[in-house]
C-alpha positions as CSV (number, residue, x, y, z in Angstrom):
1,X,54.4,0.0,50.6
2,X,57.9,-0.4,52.5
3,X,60.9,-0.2,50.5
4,X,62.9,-3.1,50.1
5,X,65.7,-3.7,52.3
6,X,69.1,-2.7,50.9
7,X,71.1,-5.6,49.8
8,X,74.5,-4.0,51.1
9,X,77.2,-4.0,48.5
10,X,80.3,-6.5,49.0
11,X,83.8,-6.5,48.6
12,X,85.8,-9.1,46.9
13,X,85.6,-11.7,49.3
14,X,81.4,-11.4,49.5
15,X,81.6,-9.6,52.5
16,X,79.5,-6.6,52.8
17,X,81.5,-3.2,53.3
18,X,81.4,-1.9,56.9
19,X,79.3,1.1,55.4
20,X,77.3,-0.8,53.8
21,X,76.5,-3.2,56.7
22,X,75.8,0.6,59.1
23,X,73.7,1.7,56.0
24,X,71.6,-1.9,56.3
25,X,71.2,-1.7,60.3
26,X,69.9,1.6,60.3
27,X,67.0,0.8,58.0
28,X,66.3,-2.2,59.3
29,X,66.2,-0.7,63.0
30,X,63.7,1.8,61.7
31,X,61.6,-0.8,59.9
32,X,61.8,-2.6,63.5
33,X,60.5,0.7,65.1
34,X,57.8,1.1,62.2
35,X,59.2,3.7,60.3
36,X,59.8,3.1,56.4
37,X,62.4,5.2,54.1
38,X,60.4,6.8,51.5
39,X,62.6,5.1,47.8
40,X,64.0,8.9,47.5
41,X,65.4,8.8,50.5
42,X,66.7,5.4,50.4
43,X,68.3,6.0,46.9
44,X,69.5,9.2,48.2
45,X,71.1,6.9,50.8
46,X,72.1,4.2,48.5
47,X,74.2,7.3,46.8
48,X,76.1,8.2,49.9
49,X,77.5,4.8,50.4
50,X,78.4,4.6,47.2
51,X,80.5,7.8,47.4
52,X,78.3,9.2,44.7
53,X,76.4,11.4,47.1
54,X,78.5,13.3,49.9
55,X,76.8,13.5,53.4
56,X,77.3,17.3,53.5
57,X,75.3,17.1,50.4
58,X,72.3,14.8,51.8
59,X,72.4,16.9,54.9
60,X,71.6,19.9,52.2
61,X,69.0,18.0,50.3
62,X,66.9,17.2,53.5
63,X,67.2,20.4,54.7
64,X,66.1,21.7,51.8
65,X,63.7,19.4,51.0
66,X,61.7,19.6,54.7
67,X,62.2,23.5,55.6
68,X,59.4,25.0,56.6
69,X,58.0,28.2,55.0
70,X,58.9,31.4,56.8
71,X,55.4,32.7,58.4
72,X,54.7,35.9,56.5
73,X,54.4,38.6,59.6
């Protein structure tokens, strides 16, 4: 099942914050091209605009997260 598209957050006047309007485009560009964030990734996302999540830290937690094993040889 696709996650829902991100309701970006908004500022005072109901406007959505410019990093939350990049955040919405880029998911809904890859829903556009078929691909759908698994609801880790777009939490994990959902932290970074908040400023809860760095995006050094993400980075880390991908790369970690989809590192191959090294081949035993």
């Amino acid at each position: 099942m696709p996650a829902k598209p991100a309701t970006p957050p908004t500022e005072k006047h109901g406007r959505a914050t410019p990093s939350a309007r990049l955040l919405a485009s880029a998911i809904a560009s890859q829903q556009i091209e078929g691909l759908h964030l698994n609801p880790q990734a777009a939490a994990e996302l959902r932290q970074v605009e908040a400023g809860t999540l760095s995006p050094s830290d993400l980075r880390t937690r991908l790369l970690e997260r989809h590192r191959r094993p090294a081949s035993a040889g």
